[in-house]
MIKOLVO-490189 format. One record per residue (C-alpha): x, y, z negated. Coordinates in pm, whole numbers, plus 50000, padded with zeros to 5 digits. Layout:
N
XYZ...
***
This chain:
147
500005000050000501325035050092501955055949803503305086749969505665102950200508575104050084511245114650382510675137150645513445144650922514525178751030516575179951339519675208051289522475216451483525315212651256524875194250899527375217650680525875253450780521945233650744522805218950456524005256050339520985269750446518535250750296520275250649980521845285149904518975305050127515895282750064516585274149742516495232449783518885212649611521435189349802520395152749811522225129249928525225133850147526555096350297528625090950587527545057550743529835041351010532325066451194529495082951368526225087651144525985111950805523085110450599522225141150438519065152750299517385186350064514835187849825512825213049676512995214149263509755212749237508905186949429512045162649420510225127149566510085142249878513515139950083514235166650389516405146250616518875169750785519745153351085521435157651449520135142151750522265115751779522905084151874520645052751845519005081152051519245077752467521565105252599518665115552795516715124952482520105141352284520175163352578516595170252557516165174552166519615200252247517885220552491514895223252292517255235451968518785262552186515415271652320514295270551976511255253052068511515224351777508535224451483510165221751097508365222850802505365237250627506525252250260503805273950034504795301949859503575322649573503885356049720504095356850113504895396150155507375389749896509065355650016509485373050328511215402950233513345383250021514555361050293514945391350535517235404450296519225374250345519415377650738516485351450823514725356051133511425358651114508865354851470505315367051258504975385550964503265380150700499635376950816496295373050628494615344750758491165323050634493105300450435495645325850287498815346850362501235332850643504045341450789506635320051074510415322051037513235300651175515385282450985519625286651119518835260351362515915273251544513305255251399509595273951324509135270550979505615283350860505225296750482501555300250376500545318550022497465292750069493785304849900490175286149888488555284950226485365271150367485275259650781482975292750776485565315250680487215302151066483655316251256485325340851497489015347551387491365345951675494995332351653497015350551921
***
């Protein structure tokens, strides 16, 4: 029986400067950090407050095809590749405070039906979205655009 997730892959450029990120900018604590065989390092993040769920910082590598490295590359320089989903306790102010630290952000913080959002990228390119998430009802949805 599944319990719950547990591990959740993030595909980075380099390990070091992601690994740096997510700890001394996003405030996650380094997990593990294995090399594996002379081409594989396993390295993963996790947030303090929730510490049984693993961010696995990874590269596109091999087992993957060459075809698909190239591919998952492209998309990292495009920076067209989805992250993660983190909620916050003060949008406007998470924001600023990463700003401060030379994050790029691609929305500001918004007010939506289901709370306060903003999108940001992480070092690699990834969208990361950070919601300051309130109550809603479908209702609250009844003609609000998302351009």
């Amino acid at each position: 029986m599944i319990t719950n997730v547990s591990l959740v892959s993030v595909w980075v450029k380099d390990l070091d400067e992601s690994l740096a990120f997510y700890t001394d900018v996003l405030g996650f604590a380094a997990g593990d950090d294995v090399v594996l065989g002379e081409d594989f390092r396993w390295v993963t993040v996790t947030h303090p407050s929730q510490p049984e769920l693993h961010l696995h910082l990874t590269t596109p590598s091999k087992p993957l095809s060459d075809d698909l490295i190239a591919a998952m590359q492209r998309a990292q320089l495009e920076g067209g590749l989805p992250g993660v989903g983190l909620h916050v306790d003060d949008c406007r102010r998470t924001v600023e405070d990463l700003k401060a630290k030379g994050v790029e952000f691609l929305q500001e913080a918004e007010d939506r039906p289901y709370g306060v959002e903003a999108l940001m990228r992480d070092n690699s390119g990834n969208w990361m979205v950070l919601v300051e998430p309130r109550e809603y009802t479908p209702e609250d949805f009844e003609g609000v655009s998302f351009d």
